[in-house]
N, C-alpha and C positions, 0 to 999 in steps of 0.2 A: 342692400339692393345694388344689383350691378347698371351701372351708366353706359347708356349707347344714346348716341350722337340723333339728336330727334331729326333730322336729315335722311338718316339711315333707317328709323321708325317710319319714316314717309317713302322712301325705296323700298322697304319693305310691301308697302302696300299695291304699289304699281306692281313687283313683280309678280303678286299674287293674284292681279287681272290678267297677267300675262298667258302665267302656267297654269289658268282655270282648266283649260284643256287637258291638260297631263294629267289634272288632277280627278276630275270626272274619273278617268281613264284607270286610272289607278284604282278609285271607289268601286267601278264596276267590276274591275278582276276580283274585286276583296269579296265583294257579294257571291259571286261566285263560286269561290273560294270557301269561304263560309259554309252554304247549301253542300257541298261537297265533303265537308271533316263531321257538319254536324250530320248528315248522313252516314258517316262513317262508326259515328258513335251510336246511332240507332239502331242499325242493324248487327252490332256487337252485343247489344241487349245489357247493356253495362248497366251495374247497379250499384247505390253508396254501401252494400255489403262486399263487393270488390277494393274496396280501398284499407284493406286491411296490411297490418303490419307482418310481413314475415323474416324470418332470420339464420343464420346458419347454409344448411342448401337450398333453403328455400321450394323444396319439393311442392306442386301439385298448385301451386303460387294463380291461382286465378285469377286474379288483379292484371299479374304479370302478362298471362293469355292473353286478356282482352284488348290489355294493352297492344301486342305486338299485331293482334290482330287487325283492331282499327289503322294505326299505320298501316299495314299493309293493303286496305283495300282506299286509304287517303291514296296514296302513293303508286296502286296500282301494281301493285308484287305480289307473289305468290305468298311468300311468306316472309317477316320481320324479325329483326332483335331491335328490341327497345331495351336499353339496362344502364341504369345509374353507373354501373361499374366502367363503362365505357367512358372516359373521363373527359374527351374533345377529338374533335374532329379528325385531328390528327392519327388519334387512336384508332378510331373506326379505321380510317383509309389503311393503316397498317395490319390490323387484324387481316383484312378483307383479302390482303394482297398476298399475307405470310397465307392466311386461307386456298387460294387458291391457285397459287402458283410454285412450281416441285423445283425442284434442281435441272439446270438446263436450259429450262423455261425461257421464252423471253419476253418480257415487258416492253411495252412500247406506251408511253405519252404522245396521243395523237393532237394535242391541243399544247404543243409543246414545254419548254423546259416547267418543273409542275413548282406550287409555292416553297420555299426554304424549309420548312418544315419535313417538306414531304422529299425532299435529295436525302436525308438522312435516313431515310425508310430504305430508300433504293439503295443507297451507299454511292452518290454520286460525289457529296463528302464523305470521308476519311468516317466513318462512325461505325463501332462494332455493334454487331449484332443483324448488319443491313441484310439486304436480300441480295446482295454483290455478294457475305460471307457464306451464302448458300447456292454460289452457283449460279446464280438466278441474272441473266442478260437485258441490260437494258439500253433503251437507244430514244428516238424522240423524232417528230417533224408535226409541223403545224397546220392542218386540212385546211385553213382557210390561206396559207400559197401553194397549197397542191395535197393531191395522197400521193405517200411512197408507196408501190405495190408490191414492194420487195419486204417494207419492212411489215408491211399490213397481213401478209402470207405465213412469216415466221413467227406473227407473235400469236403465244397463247391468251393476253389478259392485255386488251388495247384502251387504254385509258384517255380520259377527259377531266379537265378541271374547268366546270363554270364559272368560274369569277377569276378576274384580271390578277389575282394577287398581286406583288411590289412589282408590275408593270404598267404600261400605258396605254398598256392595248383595249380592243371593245372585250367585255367578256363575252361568253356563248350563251348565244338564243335559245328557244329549245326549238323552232323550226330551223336552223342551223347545225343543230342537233341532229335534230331526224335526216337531215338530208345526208351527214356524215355519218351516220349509222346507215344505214340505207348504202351507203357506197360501199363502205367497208364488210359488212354480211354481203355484198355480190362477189368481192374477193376472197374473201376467210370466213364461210359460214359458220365455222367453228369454237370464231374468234368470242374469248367472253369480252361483252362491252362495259366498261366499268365507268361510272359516274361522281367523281367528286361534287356534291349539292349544296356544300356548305357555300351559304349567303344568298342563293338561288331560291328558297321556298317559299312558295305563294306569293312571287314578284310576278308571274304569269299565270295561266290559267290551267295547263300541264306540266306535268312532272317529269325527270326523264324515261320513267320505265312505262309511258306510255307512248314514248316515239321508239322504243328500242333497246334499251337499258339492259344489259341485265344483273347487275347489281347497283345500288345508289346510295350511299353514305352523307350523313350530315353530323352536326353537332346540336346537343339541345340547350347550348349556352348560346346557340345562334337564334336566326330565323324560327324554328322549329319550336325549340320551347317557350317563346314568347315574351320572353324577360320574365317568365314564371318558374322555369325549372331551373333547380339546384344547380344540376349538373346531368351531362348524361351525352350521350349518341345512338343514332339509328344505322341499321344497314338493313334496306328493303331490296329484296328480287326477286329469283329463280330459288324453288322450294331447294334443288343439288347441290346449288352454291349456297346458300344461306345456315346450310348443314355442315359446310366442310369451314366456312369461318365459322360457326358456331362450337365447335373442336378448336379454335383458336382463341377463342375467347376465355372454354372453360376447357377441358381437355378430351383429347376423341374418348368417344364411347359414351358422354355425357352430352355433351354439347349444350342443346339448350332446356333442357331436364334442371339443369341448375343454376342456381343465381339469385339471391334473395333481393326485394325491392327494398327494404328497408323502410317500408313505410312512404315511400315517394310517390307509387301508382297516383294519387291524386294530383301531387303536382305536377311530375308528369305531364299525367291529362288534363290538366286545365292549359299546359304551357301550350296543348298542341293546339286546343282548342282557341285560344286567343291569339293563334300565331298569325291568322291572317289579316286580322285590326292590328295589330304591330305594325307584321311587313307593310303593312300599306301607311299606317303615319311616318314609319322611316323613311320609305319611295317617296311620299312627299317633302320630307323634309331634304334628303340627297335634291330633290329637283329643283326647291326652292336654294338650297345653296350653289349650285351649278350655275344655275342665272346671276344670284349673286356674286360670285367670281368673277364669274366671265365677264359680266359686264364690268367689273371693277379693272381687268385686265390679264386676268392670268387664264391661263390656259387649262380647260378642264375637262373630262373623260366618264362618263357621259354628258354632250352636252343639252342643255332642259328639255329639247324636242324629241332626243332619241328614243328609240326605243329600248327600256330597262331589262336586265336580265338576271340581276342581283340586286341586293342597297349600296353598294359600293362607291362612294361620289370620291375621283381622284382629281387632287387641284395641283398644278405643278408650282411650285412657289420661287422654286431659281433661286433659293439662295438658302443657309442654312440658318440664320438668326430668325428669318422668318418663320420658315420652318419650324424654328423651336418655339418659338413665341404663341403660334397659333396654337403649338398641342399646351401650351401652359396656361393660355386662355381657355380652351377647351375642358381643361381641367377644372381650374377655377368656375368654372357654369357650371360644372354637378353636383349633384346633391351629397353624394358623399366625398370623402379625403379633397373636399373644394379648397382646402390650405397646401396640399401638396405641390409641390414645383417639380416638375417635367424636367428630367436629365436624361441624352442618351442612355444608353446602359446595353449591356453585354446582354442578351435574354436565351435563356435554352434552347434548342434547334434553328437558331439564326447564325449567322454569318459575321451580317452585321450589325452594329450598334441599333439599339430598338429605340425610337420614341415610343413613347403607350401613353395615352390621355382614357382614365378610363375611371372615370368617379361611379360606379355603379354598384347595386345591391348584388351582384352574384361575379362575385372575382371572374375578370378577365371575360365579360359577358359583351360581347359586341351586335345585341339586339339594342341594349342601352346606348345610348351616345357615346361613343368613343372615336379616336383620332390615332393613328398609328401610321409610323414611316419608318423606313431605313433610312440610317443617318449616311447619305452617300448624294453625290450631283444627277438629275436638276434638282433633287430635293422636293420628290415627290409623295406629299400627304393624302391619307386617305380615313376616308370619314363614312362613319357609316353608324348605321342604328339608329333609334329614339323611340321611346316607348308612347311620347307626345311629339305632337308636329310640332310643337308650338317649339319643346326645347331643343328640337333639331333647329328651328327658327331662330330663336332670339340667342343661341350659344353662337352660332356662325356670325350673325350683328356684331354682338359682340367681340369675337374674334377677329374680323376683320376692324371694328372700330380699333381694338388695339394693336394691329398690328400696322394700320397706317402710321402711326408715328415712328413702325421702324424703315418706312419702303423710302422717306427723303436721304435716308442714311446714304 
């Protein structure tokens, strides 16, 4: 049994008269929330003869249908890809992008520079295969210190990323959202709006494709699948877009005709369905650690009152021992590899050195509790997930109880 400081059991308790309100607030979206997927599943007419195993092309996949179905009318799109084959979120935003955009083209990040993952998609690094090796122009500026209308004009595929990735900035709202879509279809009606959603889902009470969108990509190891799905990603929109990445996926002429579940359609759908009791113990657990921080002294992103727009809780820690220490407690609080020790380390599509604290039942699943940072100054951590409030709770205690013995250093 892990020890925190009965002190910090009793701070505990105050901040949780504190952030009642947040917390309410958060319950309500969920309900919400809720009435809305499970409606989604009602009117798909799903039945446990749907959850069948298919294999190979997986032709005529019924399971599969209803699947993409209900996403799409949770989500508000014309039409869906839901597919296990889709391996993370990363994936989606790539398919979507090689989908929709020709040689010439040019790409614009209106929510500026987009997460590490996703400069290698673009080829903003050095990586073969990018959408730089095909021609494909890409440039960036940030709607919340202005719109370019030069570069809003030239681009065919104007893109958004909701959540802060390795920054300190606020992530986007979705009435911030609509308001930036809404500006940019007065400029470039032509413009497709494209939606990065990963960490975004059912932290509000809309989606983006119902301020504007028109395409929306998530991952089902986030938000979305609830800490229930395997593996997986979504791309909900426009029925012409969703056709032309669906040729990306599997190859044109087929598109989405093929694709076996493998037997997932349940989980799947049960991840989507418990996605919104997730998202909302993780929104509480992020709120209750922000107060925790803050009050202890460091500086953190969203702070408890704000309004949320992701699970994303960033704590700036200024130093790097610290830093390491918190994702090695964080480690040690989960249920699973709780003996592994947290080392920078080199990670695939990054830059730089990764922390990753991530004891969870579905590798590299950040609806569970996990902690991850680039190893670089201020040495900013970010936390997000819990499938319980509680061990979003008492992993941060904890955390912080062990790392006050490194802050007199």
């Amino acid at each position: 049994m892990k020890k925190i400081d009965e002190n910090l059991i009793k701070k505990a308790e105050e901040i949780e008269k504190v952030v009642e309100p947040q917390f309410k607030s958060v319950d309500s979206t969920r309900e919400k929330n809720f009435l809305k997927v499970l409606n989604a599943f009602q009117t798909a007419l799903l039945h446990d003869s749907d959850f069948g195993f298919t294999s190979g092309y997986g032709y005529n996949d019924i399971g599969r249908e209803k699947t993409e179905v209900i996403f799409a009318n949770i989500f508000k799109g014309e039409s869906a890809i839901v597919r296990p084959q889709i391996v993370s979120g990363t994936h989606a935003i790539s398919i979507s992008l090689f989908g929709l955009l020709k040689p010439n083209d040019t790409l614009v990040y209106a929510s500026g520079r987009p997460y590490e993952t996703g400069e290698g998609i673009i080829g903003i690094r050095d990586i073969k295969g990018s959408l730089k090796d095909l021609g494909i122009k890409y440039t960036q500026f940030d709607f919340r210190e202005g719109f370019n209308e030069n570069l809003i004009e030239q681009a065919r595929v104007i893109a958004f990323q909701r959540s802060k990735g390795y920054t300190f900035k606020d992530s986007i709202t979705i009435s911030q959202l609509k308001e930036a879509i809404a500006k940019i279809k007065e400029i470039n009606p032509k413009a497709i709006i494209f939606v990065d959603n990963c960490y975004g889902e059912f932290v509000e009470e809309h989606e983006p494709n119902e301020v504007g969108a028109d395409i929306v990509v998530g991952s089902l190891i986030k938000n979305a699948g609830g800490g229930v799905a395997f593996t997986g990603g979504y791309v909900v929109g426009k029925e012409e877009h969703i056709n032309r990445i669906a040729s990306r996926l599997t190859a044109p002429g087929v598109g989405k005709e093929i694709g076996p579940m493998l037997g997932l359609t349940r989980n799947i759908l049960q991840g989507i369905f418990f996605a919104p009791l997730v998202v909302s113990n993780a929104l509480k657990g992020a709120i209750f650690a922000s107060k925790l921080f803050e009050d202890e002294g460091f500086e953190v992103k969203p702070r408890y009152p704000d309004r949320r727009s992701d699970i994303v809780q960033a704590i700036k820690f200024g130093r790097e021992d610290l830093l390491i220490a918190f994702a090695q407690a964080i480690q040690s609080f989960s249920p699973v590899d709780s003996d592994a020790v947290i080392e920078p380390s080199p990670l695939a599509g990054y830059s730089n050195k990764i922390l990753m604290a991530s004891g969870s039942f579905i590798q590299g699943s950040s609806i569970e509790l996990s902690f991850d940072a680039p190893l670089k100054p201020p040495y900013i951590g970010y936390l997000q997930g819990g499938i319980y409030y509680e061990h979003v709770k008492y992993a941060s205690l904890y955390g912080l109880n062990y790392i006050r013995k490194f802050k007199s250093k």
